[in-house]
C-alpha positions in Angstrom: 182.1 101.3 9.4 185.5 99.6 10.2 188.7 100.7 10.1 190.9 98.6 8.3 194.0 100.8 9.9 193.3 99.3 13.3 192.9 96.2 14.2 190.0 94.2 13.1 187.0 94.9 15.7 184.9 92.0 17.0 181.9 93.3 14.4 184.3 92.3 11.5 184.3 88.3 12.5 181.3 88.2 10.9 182.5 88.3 7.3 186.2 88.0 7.9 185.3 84.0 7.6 183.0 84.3 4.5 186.2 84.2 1.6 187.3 80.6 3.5 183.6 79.4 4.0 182.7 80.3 0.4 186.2 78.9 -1.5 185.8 76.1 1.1 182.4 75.0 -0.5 183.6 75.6 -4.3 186.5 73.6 -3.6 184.3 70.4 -2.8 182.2 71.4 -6.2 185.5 71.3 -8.6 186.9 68.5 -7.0 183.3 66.6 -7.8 183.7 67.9 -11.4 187.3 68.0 -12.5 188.5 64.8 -10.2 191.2 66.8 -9.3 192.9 67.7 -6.2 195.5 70.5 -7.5 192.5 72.2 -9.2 190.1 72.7 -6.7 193.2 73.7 -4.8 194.1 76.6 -6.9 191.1 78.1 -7.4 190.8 78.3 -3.5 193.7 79.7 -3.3 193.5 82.3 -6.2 190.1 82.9 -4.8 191.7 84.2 -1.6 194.5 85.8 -3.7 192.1 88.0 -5.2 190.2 88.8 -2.2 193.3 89.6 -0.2 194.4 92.5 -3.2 191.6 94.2 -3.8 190.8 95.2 -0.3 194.8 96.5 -0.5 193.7 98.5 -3.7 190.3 99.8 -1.6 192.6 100.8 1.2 195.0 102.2 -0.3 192.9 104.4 -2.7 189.7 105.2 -0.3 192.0 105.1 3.5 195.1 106.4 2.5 194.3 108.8 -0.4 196.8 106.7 -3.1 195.5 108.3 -6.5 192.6 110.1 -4.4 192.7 112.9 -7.1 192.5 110.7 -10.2 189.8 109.0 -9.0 187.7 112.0 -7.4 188.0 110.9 -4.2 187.1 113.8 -2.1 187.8 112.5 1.3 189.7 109.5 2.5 188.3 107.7 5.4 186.9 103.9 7.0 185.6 101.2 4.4 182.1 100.9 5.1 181.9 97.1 6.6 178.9 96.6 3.9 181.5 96.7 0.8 183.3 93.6 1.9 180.4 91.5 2.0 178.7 92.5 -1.3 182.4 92.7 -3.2 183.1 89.1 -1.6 180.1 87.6 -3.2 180.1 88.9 -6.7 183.9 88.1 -7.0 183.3 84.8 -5.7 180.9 84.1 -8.6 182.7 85.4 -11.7 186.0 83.9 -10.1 184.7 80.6 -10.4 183.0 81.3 -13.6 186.2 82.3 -14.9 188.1 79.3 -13.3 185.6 76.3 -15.1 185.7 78.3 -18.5 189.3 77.9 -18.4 189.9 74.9 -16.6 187.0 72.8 -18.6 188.8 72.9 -21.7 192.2 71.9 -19.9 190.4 68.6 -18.4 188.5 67.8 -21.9 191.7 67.7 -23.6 193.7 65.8 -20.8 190.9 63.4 -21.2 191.2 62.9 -25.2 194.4 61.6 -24.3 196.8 65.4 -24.4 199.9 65.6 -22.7 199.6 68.0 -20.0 201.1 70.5 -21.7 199.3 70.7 -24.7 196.3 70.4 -23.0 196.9 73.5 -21.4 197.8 75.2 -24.1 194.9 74.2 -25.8 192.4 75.1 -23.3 193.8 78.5 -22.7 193.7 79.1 -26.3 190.1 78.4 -26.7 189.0 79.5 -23.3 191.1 82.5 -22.9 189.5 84.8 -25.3 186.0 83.9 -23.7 187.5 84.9 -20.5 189.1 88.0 -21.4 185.8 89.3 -22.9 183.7 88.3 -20.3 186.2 90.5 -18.1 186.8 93.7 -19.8 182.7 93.7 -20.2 182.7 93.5 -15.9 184.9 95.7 -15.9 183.8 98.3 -18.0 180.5 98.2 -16.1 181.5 98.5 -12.5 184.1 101.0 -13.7 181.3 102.8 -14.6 180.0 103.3 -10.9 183.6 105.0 -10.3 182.0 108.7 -11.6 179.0 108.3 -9.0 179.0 111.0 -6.5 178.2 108.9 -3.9 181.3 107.6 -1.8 179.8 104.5 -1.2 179.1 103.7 -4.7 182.3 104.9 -5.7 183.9 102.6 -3.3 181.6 99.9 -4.5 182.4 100.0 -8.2 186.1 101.0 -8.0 186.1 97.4 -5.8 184.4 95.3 -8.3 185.9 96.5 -11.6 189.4 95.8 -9.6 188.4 92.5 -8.4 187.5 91.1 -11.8 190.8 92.6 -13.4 193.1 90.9 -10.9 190.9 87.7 -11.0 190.7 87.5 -14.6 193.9 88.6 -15.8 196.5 87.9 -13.1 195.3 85.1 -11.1 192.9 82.5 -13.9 195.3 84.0 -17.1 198.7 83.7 -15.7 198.8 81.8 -12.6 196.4 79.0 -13.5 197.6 78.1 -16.3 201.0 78.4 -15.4 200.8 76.4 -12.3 198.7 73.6 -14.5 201.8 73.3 -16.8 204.6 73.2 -14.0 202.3 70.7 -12.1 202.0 68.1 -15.2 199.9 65.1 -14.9 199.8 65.6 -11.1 197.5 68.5 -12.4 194.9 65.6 -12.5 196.3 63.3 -10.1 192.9 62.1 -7.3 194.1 59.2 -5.1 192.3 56.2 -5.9 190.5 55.7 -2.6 188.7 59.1 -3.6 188.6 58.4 -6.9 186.2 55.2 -5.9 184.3 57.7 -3.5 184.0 60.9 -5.9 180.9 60.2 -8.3 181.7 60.6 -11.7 179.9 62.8 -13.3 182.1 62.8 -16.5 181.5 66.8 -17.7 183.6 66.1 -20.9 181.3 63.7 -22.4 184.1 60.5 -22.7 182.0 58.1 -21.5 178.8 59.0 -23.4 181.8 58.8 -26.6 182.5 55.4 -25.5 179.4 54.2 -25.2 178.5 55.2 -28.8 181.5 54.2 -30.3 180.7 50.7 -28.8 177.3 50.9 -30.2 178.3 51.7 -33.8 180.8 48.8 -33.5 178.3 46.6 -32.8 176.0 48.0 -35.4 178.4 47.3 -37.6 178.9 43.8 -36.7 175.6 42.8 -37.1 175.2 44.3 -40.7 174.4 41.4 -43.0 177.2 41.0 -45.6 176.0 41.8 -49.2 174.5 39.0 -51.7 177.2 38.3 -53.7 176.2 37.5 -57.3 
């Protein structure tokens, strides 16, 4: 068990790292798919954001006794050094789930030819209610865990349900798309020396439209003219 009122023993090195291993490998991922370096960027970032809260929330509730009644905590004490590293890895996941259902939308708009703005108003509008569903569902089932006797269990689900709250809601409703509209079209900016290097692996679809477009206009041409009589 560690306690997080202390300074961090060596055992805790370990998984300390994981947050900026993991959000250091997603960030390569997003770049690859939204050719973007403010995106990946953010979501590193808000990754870490999120990380950083909820293990204040599990201290202060399960270490310090904040709201200790409400919650049926009957005895404060360490974190177990197990929670960190499960509630690191299922937040990491729906994080960037949440992030590319937003995001996505954002980029296939931009792409259409949107000014930044309304592309991310556009995304968020379609994306956001997918989002917030997908949330409150998490939520409501590690929230469930919260009534288990078990302190570790309790620790466990109280952790999740308020990772996925602060993730969803606070850092991929408010701060993403809030930081995508302040940014503008250096949202999307790559230099070109990466853009060359990047493959482009075109997730909207806009060349696959081109490339059909092109065909029917050639289609087209080639249709014989009608007898005239």
């Amino acid at each position: 068990m560690t306690d997080w009122g202390s300074p961090w023993p060596r055992s805790c090195t370990g998984w300390a790292g994981s947050p900026t291993a993991g959000a250091g490998s997603s960030r390569c991922l997003l770049l690859l798919v939204f050719r973007s370096l403010l995106v990946p960027l953010k979501a590193t970032l808000g990754f870490l954001l999120t990380v950083a809260a909820t293990f204040g929330a599990v201290v202060a509730v399960f270490q310090w006794g904040w709201l200790a009644g409400l919650l049926g905590v009957a005895e404060t004490g360490p974190i177990m050094s197990m929670m960190p590293i499960f509630l690191i890895g299922v937040v990491f996941g729906l994080a960037m789930d949440y992030q590319v259902f937003l995001v996505t939308r954002m980029r296939e708009e931009h792409v259409h030819g949107a000014s930044p703005t309304e592309a991310v108003v556009t995304g968020f509008r379609h994306g956001a209610r997918v989002v917030a569903a997908a949330a409150v569902i998490m939520i409501a089932v590690f929230a469930g865990f919260i009534a288990a006797a078990e302190p570790m269990i309790k620790m466990m689900g109280f952790a999740l349900a308020a990772g996925v709250a602060f993730d969803a809601f606070v850092v991929r409703m408010t701060i993403v798309p809030a930081v995508m509209a302040l940014s503008g079209r250096a949202a999307w900016w790559l230099p070109t020396w990466l853009a060359r290097a990047v493959p482009n692996v075109d997730v909207e679809g806009e060349r696959l439209r081109h490339l059909l477009d092109d065909a029917e206009g050639r289609a087209g041409e080639r249709e014989p003219a009608p007898a005239r009589t």
